[in-house]
C-alpha positions as a Markdown table, in Angstrom:
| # | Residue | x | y | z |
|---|---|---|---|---|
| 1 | Unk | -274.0 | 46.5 | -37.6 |
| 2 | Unk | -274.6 | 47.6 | -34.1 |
| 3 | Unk | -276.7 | 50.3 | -32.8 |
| 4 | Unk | -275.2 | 51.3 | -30.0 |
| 5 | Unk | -273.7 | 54.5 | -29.9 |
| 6 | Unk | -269.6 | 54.4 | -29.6 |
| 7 | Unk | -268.8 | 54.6 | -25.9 |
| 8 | Unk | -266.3 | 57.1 | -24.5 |
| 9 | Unk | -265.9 | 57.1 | -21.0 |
| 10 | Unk | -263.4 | 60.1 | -19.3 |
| 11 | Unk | -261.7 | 58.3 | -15.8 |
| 12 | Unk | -259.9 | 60.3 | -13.2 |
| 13 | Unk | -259.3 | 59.5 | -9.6 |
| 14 | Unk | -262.7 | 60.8 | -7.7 |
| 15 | Unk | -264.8 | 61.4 | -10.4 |
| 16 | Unk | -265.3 | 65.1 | -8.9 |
| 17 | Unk | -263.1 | 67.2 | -10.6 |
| 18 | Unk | -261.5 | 66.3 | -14.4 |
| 19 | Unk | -263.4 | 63.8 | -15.4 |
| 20 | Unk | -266.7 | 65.4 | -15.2 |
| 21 | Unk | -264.9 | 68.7 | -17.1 |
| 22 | Unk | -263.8 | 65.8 | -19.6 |
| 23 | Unk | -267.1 | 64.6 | -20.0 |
| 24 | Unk | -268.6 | 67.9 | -20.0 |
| 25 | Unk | -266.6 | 69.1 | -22.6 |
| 26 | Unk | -266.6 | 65.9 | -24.8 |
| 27 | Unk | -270.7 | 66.5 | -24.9 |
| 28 | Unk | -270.4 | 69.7 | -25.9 |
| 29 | Unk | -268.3 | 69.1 | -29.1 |
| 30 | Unk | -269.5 | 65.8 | -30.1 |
| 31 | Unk | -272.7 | 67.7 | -30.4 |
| 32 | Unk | -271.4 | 70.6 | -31.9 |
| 33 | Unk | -269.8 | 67.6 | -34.6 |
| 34 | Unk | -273.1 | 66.4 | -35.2 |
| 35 | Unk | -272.0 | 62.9 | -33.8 |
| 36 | Unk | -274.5 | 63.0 | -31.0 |
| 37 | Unk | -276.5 | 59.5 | -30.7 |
| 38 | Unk | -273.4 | 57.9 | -32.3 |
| 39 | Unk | -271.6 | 58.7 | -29.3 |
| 40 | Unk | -272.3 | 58.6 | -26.1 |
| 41 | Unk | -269.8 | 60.4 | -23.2 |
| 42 | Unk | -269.5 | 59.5 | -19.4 |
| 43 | Unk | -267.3 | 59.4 | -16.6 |
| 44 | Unk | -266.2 | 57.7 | -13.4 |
| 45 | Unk | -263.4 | 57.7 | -11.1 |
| 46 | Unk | -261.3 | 54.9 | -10.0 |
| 47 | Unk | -261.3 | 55.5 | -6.5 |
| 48 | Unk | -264.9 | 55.5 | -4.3 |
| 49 | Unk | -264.7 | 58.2 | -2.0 |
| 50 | Unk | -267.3 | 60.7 | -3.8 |
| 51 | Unk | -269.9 | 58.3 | -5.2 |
| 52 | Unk | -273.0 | 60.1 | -5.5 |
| 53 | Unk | -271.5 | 63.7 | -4.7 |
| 54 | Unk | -271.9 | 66.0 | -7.1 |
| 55 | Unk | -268.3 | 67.9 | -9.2 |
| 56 | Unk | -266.4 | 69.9 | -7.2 |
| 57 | Unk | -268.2 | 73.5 | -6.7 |
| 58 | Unk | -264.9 | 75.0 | -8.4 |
| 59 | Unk | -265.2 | 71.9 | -11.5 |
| 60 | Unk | -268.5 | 72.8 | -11.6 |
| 61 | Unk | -268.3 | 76.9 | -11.7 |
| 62 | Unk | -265.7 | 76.9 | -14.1 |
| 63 | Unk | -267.5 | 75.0 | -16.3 |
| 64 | Unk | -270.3 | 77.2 | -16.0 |
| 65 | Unk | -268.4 | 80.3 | -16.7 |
| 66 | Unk | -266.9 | 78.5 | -19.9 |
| 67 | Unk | -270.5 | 78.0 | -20.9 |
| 68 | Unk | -270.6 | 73.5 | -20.3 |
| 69 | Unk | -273.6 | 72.4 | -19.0 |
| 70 | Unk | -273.1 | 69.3 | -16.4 |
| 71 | Unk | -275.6 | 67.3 | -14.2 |
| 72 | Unk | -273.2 | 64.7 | -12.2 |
| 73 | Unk | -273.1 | 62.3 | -10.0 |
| 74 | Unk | -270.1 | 60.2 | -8.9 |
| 75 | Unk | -269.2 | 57.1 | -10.3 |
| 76 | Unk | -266.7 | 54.2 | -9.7 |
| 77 | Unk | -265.8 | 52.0 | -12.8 |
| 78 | Unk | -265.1 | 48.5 | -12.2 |
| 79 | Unk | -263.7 | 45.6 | -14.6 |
| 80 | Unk | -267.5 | 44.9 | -15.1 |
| 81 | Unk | -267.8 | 48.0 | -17.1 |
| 82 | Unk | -265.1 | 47.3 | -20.1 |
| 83 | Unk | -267.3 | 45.5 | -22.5 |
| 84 | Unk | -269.5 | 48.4 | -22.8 |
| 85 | Unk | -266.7 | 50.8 | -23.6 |
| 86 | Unk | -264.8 | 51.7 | -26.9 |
| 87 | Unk | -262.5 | 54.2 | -25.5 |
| 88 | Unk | -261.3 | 54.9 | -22.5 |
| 89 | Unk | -259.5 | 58.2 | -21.6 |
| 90 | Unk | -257.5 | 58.4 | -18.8 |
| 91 | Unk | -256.8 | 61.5 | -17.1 |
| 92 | Unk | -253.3 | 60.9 | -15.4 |
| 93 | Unk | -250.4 | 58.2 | -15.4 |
| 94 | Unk | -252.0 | 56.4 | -12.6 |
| 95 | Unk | -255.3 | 56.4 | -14.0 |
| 96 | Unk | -254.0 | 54.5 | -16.7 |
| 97 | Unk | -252.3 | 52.1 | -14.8 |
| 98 | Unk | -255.2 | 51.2 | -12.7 |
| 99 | Unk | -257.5 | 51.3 | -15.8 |
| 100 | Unk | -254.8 | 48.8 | -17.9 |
| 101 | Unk | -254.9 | 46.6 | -14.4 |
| 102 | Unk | -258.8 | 46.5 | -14.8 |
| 103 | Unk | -259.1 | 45.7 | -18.5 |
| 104 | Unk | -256.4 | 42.7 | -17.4 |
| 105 | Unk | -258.9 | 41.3 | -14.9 |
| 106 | Unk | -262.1 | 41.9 | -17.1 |
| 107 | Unk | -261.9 | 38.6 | -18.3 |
| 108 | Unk | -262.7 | 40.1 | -22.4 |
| 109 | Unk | -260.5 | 39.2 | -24.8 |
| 110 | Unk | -257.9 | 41.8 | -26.0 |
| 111 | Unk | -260.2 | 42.1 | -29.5 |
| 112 | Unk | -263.2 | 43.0 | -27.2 |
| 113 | Unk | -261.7 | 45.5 | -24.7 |
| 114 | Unk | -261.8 | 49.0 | -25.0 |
| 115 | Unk | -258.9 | 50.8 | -26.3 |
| 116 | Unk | -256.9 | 52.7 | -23.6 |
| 117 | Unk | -255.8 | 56.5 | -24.0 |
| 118 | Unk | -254.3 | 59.6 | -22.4 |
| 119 | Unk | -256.7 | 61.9 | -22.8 |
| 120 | Unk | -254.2 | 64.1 | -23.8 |
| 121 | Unk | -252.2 | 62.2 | -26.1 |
| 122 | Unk | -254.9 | 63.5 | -28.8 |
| 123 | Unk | -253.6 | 67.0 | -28.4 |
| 124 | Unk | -251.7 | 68.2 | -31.0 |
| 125 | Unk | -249.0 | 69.4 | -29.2 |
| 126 | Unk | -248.3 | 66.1 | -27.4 |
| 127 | Unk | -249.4 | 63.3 | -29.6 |
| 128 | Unk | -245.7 | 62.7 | -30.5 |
| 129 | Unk | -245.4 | 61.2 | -27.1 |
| 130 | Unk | -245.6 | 57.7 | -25.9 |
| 131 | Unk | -248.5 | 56.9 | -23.5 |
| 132 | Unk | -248.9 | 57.1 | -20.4 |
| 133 | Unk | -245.7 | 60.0 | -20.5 |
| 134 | Unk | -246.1 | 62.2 | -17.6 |
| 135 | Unk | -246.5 | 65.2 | -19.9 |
| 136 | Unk | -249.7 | 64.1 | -21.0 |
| 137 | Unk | -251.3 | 64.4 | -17.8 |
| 138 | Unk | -254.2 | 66.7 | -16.5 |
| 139 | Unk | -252.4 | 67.5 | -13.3 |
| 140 | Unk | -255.7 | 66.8 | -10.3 |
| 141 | Unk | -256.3 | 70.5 | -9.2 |
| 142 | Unk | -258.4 | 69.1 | -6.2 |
| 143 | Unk | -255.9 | 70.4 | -3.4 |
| 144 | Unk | -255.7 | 73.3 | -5.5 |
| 145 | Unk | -257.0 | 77.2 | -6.0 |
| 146 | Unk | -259.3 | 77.8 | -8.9 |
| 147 | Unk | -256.7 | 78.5 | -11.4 |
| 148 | Unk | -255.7 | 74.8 | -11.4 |
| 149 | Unk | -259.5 | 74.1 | -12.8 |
| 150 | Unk | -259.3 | 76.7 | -14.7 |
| 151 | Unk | -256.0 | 75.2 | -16.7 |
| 152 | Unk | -257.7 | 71.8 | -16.6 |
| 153 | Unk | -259.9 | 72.9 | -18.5 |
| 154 | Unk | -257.7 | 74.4 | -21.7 |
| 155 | Unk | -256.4 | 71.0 | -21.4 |
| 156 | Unk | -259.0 | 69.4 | -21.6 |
| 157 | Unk | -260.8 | 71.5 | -24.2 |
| 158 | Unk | -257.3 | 71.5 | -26.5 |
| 159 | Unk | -257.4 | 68.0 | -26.2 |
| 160 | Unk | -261.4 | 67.8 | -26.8 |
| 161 | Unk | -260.9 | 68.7 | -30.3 |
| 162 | Unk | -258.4 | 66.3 | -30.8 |
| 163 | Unk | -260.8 | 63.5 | -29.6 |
| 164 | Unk | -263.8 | 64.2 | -31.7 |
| 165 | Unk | -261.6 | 64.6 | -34.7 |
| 166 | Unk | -260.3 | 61.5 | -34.6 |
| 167 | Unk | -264.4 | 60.3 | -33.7 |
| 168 | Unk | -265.6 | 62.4 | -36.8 |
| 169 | Unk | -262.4 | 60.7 | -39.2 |
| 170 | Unk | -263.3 | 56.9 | -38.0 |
| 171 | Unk | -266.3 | 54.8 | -39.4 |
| 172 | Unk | -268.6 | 55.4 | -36.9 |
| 173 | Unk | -270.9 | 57.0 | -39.1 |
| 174 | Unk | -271.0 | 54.5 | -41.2 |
């Protein structure tokens, strides 16, 4: 049996903005679910623009009013990084695409990749919908006012619960 935590890395574009809410969040409630040091949360972007740069200032204060901690740096994820993941969560539709290209060219075999989701396709509102549907998007509230972060976020936190159910009902604490 291995002891490396289970890996769940949250993906968006620039790594600035949803992605670091996802992860954000994610910590928080896999804590809260006792399943921290069985899992392990990050994030990256699949563009490079922002490596290094810290969340957007609005990511970054409305996570701070909602009470998430976050220390961040941007990341890019390449195919190199699939055989240390379990589950990848994917943001948007082309997120997903360009994460389905990448787990192609990894050169793993299908057994050995990382399973692929929506990041909302585990709230319960939506999981009746077939991934990637457009509906299951966190819309990119980048070009945005702070409102847009601000409904990121109650995606993302609706959706949170969803995820670390689904973490807390598998056998990873076996």
């Amino acid at each position: 049996m291995s002891t490396r935590p289970y890996r769940v890395t949250v993906v968006c574009l620039g790594n600035i903005c949803r992605s670091p809410m996802g992860e954000a969040v994610l910590r928080e409630r896999v804590a809260a679910a006792g399943l921290d040091g069985v899992v392990s949360v990050d994030s990256a972007g699949t563009g490079d623009w922002h490596l290094g740069h810290p969340a957007d200032p609005r990511a970054r204060a409305t996570l701070t009013a909602a009470g998430y901690p976050l220390d961040h740096a941007a990341r890019q994820i390449t195919p190199d990084w699939m055989g240390d993941i379990d589950l990848l969560l994917a943001m948007d539709q082309a997120n997903y695409a360009d994460l389905a290209a990448m787990l192609e060219t990894s050169g793993l075999a299908e057994a050995d990749r990382p399973v692929l989701r929506m990041f909302r396709s585990y709230d319960p509102d939506l999981a009746h919908l077939p991934e990637p549907h457009a509906d299951l998007a966190v819309p990119d509230p980048y070009f945005g006012d702070t409102d847009g972060f601000a409904d990121s976020l109650r995606m993302i936190e609706k959706a949170a619960d969803g995820i670390v159910d689904g973490l807390r009902d598998s056998s990873l604490q076996a």
